[in-house]
C-alpha positions in Angstrom: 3.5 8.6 -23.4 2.0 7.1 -19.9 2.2 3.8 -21.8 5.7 4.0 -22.6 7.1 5.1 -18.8 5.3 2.1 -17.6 7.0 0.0 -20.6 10.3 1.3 -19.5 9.6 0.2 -15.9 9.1 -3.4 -17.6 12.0 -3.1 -19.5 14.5 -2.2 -16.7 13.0 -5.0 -14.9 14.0 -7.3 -18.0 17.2 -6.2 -17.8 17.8 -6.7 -15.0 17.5 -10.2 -15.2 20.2 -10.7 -17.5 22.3 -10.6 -14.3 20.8 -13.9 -12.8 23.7 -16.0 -14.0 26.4 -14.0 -12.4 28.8 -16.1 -9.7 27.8 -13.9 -6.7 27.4 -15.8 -3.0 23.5 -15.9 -1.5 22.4 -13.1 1.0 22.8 -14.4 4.5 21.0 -12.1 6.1 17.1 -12.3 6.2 15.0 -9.7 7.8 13.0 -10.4 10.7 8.9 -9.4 11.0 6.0 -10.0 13.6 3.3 -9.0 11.6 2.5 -12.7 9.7 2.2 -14.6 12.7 2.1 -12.6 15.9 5.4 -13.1 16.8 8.9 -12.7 15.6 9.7 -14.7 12.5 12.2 -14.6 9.2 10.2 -13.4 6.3 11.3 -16.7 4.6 9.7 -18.6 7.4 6.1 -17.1 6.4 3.7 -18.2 3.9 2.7 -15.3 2.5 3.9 -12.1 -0.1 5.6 -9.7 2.5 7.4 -6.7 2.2 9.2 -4.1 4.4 9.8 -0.6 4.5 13.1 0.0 6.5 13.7 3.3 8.3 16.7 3.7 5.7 14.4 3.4 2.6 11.8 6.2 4.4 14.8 8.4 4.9 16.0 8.5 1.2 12.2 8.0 -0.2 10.5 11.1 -1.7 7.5 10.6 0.8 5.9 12.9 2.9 3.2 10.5 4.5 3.1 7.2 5.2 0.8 6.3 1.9 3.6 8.5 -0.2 5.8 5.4 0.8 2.9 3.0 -0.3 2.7 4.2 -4.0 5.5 2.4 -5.4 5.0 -1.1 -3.6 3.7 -4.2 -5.0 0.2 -4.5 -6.2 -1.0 -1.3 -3.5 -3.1 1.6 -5.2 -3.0 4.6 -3.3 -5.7 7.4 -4.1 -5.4 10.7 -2.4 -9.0 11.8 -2.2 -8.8 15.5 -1.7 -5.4 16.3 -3.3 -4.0 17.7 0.0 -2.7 14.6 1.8 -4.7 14.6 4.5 -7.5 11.7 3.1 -6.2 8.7 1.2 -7.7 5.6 0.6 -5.0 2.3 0.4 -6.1 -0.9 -2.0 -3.9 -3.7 -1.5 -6.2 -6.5 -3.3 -8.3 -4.8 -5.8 -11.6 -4.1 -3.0 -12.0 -0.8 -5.2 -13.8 1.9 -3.1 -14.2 -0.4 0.0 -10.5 -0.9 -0.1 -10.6 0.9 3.5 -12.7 -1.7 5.1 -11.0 -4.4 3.8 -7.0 -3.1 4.4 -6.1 -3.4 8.4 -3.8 -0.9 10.1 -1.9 -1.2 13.1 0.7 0.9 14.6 2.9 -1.5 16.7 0.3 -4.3 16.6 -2.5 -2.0 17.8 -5.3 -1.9 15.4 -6.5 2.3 13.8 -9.0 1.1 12.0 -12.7 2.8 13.0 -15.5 1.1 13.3 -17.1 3.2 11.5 -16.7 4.7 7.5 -13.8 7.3 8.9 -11.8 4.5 8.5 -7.8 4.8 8.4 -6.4 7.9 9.6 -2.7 7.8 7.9 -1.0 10.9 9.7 -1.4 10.3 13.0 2.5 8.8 12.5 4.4 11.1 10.9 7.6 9.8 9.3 10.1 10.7 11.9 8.0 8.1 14.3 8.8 5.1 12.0 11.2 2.3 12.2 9.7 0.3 9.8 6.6 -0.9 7.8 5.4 -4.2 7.3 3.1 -5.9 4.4 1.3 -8.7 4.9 -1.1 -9.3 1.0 -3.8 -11.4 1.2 -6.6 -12.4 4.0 -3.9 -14.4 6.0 -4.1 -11.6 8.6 -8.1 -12.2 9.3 -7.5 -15.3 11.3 -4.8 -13.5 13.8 -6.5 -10.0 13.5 -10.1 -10.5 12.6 -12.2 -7.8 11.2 -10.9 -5.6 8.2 -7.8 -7.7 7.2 -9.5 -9.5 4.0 -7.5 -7.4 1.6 -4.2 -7.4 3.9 -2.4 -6.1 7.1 -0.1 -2.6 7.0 1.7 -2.6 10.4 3.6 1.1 11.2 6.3 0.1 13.8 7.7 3.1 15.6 11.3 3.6 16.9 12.2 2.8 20.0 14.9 4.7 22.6 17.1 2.0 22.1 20.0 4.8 21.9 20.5 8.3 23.0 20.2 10.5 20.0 18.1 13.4 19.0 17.1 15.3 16.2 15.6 18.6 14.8 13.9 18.6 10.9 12.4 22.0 9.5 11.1 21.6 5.5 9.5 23.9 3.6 8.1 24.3 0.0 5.2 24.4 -2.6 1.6 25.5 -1.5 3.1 27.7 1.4 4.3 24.1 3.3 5.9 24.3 6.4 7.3 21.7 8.7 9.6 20.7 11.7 9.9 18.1 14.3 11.8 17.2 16.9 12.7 13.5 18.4 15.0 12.9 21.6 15.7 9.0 23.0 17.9 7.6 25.1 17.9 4.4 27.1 19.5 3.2 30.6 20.2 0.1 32.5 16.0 -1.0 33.0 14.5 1.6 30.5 14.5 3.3 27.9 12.1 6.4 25.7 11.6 8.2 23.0 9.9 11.4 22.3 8.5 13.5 19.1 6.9 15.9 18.5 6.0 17.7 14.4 3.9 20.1 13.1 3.1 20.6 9.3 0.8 23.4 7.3 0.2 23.9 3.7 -2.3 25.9 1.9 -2.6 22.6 -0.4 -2.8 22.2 -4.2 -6.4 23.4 -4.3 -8.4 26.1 -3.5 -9.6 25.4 0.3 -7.1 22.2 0.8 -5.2 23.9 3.4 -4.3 21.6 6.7 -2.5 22.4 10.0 -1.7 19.4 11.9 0.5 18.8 14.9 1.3 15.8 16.6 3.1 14.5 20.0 4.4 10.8 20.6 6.2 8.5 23.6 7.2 5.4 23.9 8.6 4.0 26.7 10.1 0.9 27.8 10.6 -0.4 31.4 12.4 -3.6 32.1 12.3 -5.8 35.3 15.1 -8.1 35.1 15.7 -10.2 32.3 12.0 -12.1 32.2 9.2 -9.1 32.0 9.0 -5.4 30.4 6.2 -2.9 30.3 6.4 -1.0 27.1 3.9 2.1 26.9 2.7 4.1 23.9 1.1 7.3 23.2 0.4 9.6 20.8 -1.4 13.4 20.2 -2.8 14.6 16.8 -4.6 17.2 16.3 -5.4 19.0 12.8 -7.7 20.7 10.7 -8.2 20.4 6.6 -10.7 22.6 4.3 -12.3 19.7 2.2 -12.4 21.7 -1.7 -14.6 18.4 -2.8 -14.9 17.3 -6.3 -15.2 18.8 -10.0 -17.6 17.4 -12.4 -16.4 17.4 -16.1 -19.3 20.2 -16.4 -17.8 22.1 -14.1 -14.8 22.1 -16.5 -16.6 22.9 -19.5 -17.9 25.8 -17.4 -14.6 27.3 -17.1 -13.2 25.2 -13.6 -9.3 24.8 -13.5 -8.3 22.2 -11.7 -7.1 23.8 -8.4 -10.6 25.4 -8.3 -12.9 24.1 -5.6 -16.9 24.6 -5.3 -17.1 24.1 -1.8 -15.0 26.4 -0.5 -16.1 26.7 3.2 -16.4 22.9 3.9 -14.0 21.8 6.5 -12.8 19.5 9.2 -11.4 19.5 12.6 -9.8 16.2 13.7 -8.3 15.8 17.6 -7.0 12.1 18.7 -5.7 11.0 21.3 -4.7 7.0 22.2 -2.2 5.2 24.8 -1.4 1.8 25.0 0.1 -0.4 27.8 2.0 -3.4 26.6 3.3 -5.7 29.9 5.2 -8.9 28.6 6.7 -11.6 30.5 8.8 -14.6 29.8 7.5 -18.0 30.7 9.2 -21.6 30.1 12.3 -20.4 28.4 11.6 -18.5 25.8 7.8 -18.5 25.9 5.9 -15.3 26.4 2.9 -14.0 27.9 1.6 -10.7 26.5 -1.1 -8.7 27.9 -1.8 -5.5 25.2 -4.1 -2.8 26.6 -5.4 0.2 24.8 -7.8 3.5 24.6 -8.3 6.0 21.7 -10.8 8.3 21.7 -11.3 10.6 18.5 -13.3 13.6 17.8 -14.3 14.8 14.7 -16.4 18.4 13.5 -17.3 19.0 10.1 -19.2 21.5 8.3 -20.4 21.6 5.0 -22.9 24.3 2.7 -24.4 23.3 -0.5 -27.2 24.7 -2.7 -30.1 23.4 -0.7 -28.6 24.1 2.9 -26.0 23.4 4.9 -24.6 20.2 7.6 -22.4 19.9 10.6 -21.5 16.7 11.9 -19.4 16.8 15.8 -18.8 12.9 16.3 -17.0 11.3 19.0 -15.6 7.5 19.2 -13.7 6.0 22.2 -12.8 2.7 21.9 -11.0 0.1 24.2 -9.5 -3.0 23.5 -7.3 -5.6 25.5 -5.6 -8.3 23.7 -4.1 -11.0 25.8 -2.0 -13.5 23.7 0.7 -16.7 24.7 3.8 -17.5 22.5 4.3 -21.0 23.2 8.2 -22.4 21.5 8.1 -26.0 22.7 9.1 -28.4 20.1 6.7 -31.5 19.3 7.9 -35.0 19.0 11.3 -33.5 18.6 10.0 -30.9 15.8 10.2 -26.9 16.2 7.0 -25.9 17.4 5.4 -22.1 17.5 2.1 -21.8 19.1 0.3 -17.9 19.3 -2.8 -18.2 20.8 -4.8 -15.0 22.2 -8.3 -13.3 22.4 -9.0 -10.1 21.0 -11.7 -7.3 22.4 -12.5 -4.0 21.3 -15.3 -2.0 22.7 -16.0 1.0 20.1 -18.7 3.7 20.9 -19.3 6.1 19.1 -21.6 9.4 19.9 -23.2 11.7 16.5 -24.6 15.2 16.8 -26.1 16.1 13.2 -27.4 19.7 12.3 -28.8 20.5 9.3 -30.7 23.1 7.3 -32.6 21.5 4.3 -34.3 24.4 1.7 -34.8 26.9 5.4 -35.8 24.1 7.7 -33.4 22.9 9.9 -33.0 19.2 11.9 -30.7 17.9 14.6 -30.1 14.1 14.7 -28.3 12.6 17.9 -27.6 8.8 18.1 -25.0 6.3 20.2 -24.0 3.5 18.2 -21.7 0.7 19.6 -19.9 -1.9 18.5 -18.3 -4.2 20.7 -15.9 -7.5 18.9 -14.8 -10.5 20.7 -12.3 -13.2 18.9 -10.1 -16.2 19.9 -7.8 -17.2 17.8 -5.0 -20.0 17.9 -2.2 -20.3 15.2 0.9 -23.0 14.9 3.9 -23.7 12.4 5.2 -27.0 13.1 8.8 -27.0 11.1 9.1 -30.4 9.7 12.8 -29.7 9.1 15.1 -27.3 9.0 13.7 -26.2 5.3 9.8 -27.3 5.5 7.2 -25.9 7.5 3.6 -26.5 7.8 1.2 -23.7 9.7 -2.5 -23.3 10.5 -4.9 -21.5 12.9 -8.8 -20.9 13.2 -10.5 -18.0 15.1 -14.2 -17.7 16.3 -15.4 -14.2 16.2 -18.5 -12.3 17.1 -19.3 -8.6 16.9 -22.3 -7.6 19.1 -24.2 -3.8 18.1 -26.6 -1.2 20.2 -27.8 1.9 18.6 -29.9 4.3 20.0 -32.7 5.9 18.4 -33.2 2.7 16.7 -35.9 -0.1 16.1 -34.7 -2.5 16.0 -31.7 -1.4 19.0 -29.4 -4.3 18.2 -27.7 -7.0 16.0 -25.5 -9.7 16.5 -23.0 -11.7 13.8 -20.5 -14.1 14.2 -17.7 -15.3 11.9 -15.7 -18.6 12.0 -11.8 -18.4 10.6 -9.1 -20.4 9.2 -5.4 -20.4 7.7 -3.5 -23.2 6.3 0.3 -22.6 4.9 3.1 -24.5 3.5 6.6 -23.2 3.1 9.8 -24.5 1.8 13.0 -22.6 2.0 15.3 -23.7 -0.5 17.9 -21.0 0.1 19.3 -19.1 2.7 16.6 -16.5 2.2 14.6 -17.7 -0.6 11.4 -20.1 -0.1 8.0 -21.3 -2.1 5.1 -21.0 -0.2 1.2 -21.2 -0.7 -1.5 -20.5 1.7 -5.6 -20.8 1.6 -7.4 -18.0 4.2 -11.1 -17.7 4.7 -11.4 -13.8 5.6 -14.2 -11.7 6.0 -15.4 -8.2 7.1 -18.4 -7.1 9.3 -20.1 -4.1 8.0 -19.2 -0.8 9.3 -21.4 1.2 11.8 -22.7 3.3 9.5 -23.0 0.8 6.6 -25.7 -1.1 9.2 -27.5 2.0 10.4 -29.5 4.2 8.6 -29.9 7.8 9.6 -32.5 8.9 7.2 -34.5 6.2 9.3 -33.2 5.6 12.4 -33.2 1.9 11.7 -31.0 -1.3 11.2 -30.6 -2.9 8.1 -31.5 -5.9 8.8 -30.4 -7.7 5.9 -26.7 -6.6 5.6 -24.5 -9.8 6.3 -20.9 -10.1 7.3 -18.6 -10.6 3.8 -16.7 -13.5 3.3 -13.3 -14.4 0.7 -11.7 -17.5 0.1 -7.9 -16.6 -0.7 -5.5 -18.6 -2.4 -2.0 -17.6 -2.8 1.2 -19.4 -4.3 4.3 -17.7 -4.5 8.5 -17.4 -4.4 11.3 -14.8 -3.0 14.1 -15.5 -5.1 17.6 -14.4 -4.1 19.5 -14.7 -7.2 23.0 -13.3 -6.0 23.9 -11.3 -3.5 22.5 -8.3 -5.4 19.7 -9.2 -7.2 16.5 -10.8 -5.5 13.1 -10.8 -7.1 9.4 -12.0 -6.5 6.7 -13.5 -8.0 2.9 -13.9 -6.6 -0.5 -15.6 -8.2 -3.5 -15.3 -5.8 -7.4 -15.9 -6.5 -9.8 -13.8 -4.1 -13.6 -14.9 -4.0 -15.9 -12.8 -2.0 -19.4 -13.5 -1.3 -22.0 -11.1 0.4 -19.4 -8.1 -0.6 -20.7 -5.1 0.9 -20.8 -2.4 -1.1 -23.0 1.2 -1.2 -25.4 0.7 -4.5 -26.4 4.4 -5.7 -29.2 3.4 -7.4 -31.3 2.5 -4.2 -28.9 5.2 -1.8 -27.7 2.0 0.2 -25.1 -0.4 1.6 -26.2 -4.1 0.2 -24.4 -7.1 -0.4 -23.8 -8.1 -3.9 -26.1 -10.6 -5.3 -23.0 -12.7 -6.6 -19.9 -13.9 -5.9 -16.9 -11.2 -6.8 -13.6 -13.0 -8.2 -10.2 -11.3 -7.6 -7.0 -12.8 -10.1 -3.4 -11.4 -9.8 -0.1 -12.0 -10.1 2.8 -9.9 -8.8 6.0 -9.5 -10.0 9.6 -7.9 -8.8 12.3 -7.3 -8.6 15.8 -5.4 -7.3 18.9 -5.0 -7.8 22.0 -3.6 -6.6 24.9 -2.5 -9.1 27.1 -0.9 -6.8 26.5 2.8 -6.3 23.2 1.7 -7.8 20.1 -0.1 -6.9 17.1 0.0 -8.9 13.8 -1.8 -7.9 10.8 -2.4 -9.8 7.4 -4.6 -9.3 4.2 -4.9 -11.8 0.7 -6.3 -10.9 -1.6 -7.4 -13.1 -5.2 -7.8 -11.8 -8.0 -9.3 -13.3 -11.6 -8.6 -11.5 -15.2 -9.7 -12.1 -18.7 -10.2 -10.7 -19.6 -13.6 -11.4 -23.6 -13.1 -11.7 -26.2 -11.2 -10.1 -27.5 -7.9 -11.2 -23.9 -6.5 -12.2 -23.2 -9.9 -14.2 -20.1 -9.8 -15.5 -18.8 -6.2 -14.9 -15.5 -5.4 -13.3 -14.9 -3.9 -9.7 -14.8 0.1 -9.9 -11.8 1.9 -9.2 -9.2 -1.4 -9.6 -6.7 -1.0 -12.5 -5.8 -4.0 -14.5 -2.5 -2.9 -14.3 0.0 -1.5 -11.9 3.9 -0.8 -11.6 6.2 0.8 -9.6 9.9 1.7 -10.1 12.1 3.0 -7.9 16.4 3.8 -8.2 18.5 5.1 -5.6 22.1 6.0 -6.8 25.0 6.9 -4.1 26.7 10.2 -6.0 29.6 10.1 -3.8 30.5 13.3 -1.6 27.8 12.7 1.1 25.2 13.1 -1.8 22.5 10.5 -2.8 19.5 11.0 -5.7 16.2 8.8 -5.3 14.4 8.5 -8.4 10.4 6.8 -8.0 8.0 6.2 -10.5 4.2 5.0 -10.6 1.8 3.9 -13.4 -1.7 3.3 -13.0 -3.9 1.8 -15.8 -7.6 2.9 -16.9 -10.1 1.9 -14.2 -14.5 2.7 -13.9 -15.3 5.0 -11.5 -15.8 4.4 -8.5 -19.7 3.3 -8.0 -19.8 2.6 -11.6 -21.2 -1.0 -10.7 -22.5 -0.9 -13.9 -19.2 -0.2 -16.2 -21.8 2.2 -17.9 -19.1 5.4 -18.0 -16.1 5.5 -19.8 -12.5 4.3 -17.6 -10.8 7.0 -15.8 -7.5 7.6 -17.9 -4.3 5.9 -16.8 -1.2 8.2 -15.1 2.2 7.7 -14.9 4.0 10.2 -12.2 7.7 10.2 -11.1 9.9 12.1 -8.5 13.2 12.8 -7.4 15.1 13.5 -3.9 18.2 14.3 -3.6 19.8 13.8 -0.3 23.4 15.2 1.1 24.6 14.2 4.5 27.3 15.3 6.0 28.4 13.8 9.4 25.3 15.4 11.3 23.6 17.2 9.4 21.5 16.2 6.4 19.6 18.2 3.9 17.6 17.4 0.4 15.2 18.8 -2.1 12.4 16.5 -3.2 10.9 17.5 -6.6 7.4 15.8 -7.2 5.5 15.0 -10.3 8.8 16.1 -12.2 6.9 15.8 -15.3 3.7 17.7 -14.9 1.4 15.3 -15.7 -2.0 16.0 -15.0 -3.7 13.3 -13.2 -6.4 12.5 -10.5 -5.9 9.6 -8.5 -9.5 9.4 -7.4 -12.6 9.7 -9.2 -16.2 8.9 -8.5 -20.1 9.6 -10.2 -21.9 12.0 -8.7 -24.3 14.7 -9.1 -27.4 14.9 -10.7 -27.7 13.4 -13.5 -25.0 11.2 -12.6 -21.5 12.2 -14.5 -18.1 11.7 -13.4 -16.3 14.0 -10.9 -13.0 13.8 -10.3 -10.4 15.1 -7.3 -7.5 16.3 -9.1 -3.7 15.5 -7.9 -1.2 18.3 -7.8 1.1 19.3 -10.8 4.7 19.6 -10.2 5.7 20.7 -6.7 8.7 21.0 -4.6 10.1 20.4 -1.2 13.3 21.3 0.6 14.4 20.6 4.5 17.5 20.4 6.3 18.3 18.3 9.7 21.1 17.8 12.6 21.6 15.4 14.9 23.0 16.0 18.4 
């Protein structure tokens, strides 16, 4: 049955194209990102698969989180790791359980990532923050970001107070869920803000998956004449999430449902706080100088029992970074010119308190580990004509590390960068592009130290990809676009955490990525329906794992989604998801059997009526059983699995003033 929803998916895409011959004029309009390059450009100006999440699709999507709105895009796997929202973990290119470490996040340009194996902390922007989301596939992003961007580049863009508006949102529904937020803006003549503010609870799908979380957010906008601006960002989150763990399949055959939880005092408290200060000032035209500034600092406690003892963990990581950058627009021999060039520093420090009792004797572990990263970077699209462009750009990068207890105290790596691009636009909004990236990741703080020893691992080296893309957007008609996207991905020195000697190592071999991506959308009026599929093909080449596939990466992967306008104020949203067999994750060794496929679909239905606005949202409408995340553990080693929630429910209501 999971075979034949993702089928039909197929199908409709098929279908579809029996509308490609139809006499319908070209989409004029192209949207506009700043992810690819820096700076403002036309997604057909960029060589690279891109795609954008508008603040209208988020408002008739069935998502509650940002990664909700993830599921059903091209080639991105989303696992929700407890079942409760609260801990995902976001694959664009098939990296498996290091997808984390390889998948950057920025909210407006400002990187969330941790330098450490926390990783991406998806709500601290809740919906009602967002004006849109932008893609960017492939290591492209490593040369004008650096670190963590090998698999792609997710930047959250938050709305602005470009208008006075404001707005109150209270939901409820399934697993005791309660919600509201609030959102005023307004602008005048040299400013302008925005503020929100949300809160959200739920006792969760599982047994000891409840959350609270509540978060605050500015941003404000000052403007000195027509030439300069100082924007400034902030943001408050605070939350804190029981952790239910995993169920081994002999925990089931013991009698364990699937909402059942063996850890059922394990928990975590979460508080973040960041601000960021961007002055901006036009130079030579329409030139700019940027000067980004920011600081976050993030505290996390966790406890945890288990048979031999217990563990609490209170950690604490502030980092700074400043980001200086130049647009330069100055054509060249009479040619369109656009030159970003910039450096990039982040100082990361983070500060560990461990306690633990181990069979009645207890330990305490306290260690400062810092990272600090410097990169410059240079990038340049040199348009040829008015329908061929040719871009590069090269970045030097260095990350420098202290920790403390530690013998050796320090370590030092450096990276050198490059991206090459070609792009012809052939339409008003269609273009063929192909691009080669060499991208790369340093290893995380805690991949490099070890607390069982209080030492550095010496030989852990920084991973490196070479990334080929080719690849069209197709507008067919005014209603009907589509995509399609082949990319290779080979990694050498991928890091990866190897249970058979309990450590982070690099693989012994070159890893090999193959894709391609397909989709496509189309409008029928009252109707648009959109659907993409991914096919992905991975291997390691040699080595001790010789010829095995990359755990937890599916060979294949679509999405589907239909809105329909009912007429009446009323609208019905209609997603679906399919997710092939995959190993477990740290099955290295493909020794296990796949983790089964799953195919899950929801509705929304949305009514608006001038100011007010209500829907219902229905998840998992047909009660499939399903756990997007599954790993070996225990002892012996077996497969344990995190089990996704059965059908569930959500209703809210909203008014505008």
């Amino acid at each position: 049955m999971k075979i034949l929803y993702a089928l039909t998916a197929i199908a409709l895409l098929s279908v579809t194209a029996t509308a490609f011959c139809a006499d319908e004029t070209e989409i004029t309009l192209d949207q506009v990102v700043v992810t690819a390059t820096r700076q403002e450009e036309t997604i057909s100006s960029v060589p690279a698969q891109i795609s954008v999440i508008s603040a209208e699709d988020i408002r008739k999507s069935t998502a509650i989180t940002v990664p909700d709105l993830l599921r059903t895009q091209l080639g991105i796997q989303v696992k929700d790791v407890t079942g409760n929202r609260r801990s995902f973990q976001i694959d664009m290119s098939g990296f498996g359980e290091t997808a984390q470490s390889n998948t950057l996040v920025l909210v407006d340009g400002r990187r969330i990532n941790q330098a450490d194996l926390s990783g991406t902390d998806w709500t601290l922007i809740p919906l009602n923050r967002i004006e849109r989301i932008e893609i960017i596939r492939g290591g492209r992003g490593s040369t004008l970001y650096g670190d963590n961007a090998a698999g792609g580049v997710i930047n959250i863009i938050t709305k602005k107070g470009d208008q006075t508006a404001a707005d109150v949102e209270v939901r409820a529904g399934s697993y005791q869920t309660f919600g509201t937020s609030v959102s005023a803006g307004g602008s005048q003549k040299n400013s302008s803000y925005l503020v929100s503010g949300s809160y959200l609870s739920s006792d969760g799908y599982r047994d000891n998956s409840d959350s609270i979380a509540k978060d605050l957010g500015a941003n404000l906008a000052y403007y000195l004449g027509d030439n300069a601006s100082v924007t400034l960002d902030a943001g408050y989150h605070k939350d804190s999430t029981g952790l239910p763990g995993s169920l081994k399949q002999s925990d089931f055959a013991a009698g364990a449902s699937r909402s059942d939880t063996l850890n059922p005092y394990d928990f975590t408290d979460t508080e973040d706080t960041y601000i960021s200060l961007g002055p901006e000032i036009s130079v030579l035209g329409d030139s700019l100088l940027r000067f980004d500034t920011s600081y976050r600092n993030r505290s996390v406690f966790s406890s945890s029992q288990f048979a031999a003892g217990s563990f609490e963990g209170d950690t604490r990581i502030h980092t700074v970074g400043f980001s200086p950058r130049a647009i330069i627009r100055k054509p060249i021999l009479g040619l369109t010119n656009n030159l970003v060039a910039g450096f990039d520093f982040f100082d990361s420090t983070e500060d560990i308190i461990n306690s633990s009792v181990f069979f009645g004797f207890p330990s305490t572990g306290d260690f400062t580990l810092e990272k600090k990263n410097y990169g410059g970077y240079a990038h340049d699209e040199l348009r040829l004509n008015d329908r061929l462009s040719i871009s590069g750009g090269i970045r030097r990068d260095r990350a420098e590390y202290e920790f403390s207890p530690s013998s050796p105290e320090s370590a030092v790596m450096d990276e050198d960068l490059y991206t090459t691009g070609i792009n012809y636009r052939y339409g008003n909004n269609s273009h063929v592009f192909t691009n080669f990236s060499r991208s790369f990741r340093y290893p995380l703080i805690d991949e490099l130290f070890s607390f069982f020893t209080n030492t550095i691992n010496t030989d852990l080296q920084p991973q490196t990809s070479n990334d080929f893309q080719v690849g069209l957007r197709h507008h067919f008609t005014q209603t009907l676009n589509g995509t399609m996207n082949f990319f290779r991905i080979d990694t050498t020195d991928e890091i990866f955490y190897n249970p058979s000697t309990f450590q982070n190592e690099n693989l012994d071999a070159k890893s090999r990525r193959d894709g391609i991506g397909l989709s496509l959308s189309k409008n029928f009026g009252r109707v648009t329906v959109t659907g993409n599929y991914t096919y992905m093909q991975t291997e390691i080449l040699d080595g001790q794992f010789s010829d095995k596939e990359i755990p937890g990466v599916p060979s294949h992967k679509a999405g589907l989604d239909t809105q329909i306008d009912l007429g009446w104020g009323f609208s019905l949203g209609i997603n679906g998801t399919y997710v092939g067999p995959r190993y477990f994750e740290s099955d290295f060794a493909n020794d296990f059997d796949k983790q089964d496929d799953y195919a899950v679909f929801n509705a929304r239905l949305n009514y608006v009526c001038k100011k007010l606005s209500a829907f219902l949202t229905v998840n998992n409408i047909f009660n499939e059983e399903y756990s997007e995340y599954g790993v070996l553990g225990g002892y012996p080693v077996e497969q344990a699995y995190y089990p996704s929630p059965k059908t569930n429910f959500l209703v809210g209501v909203s008014i505008a003033y």
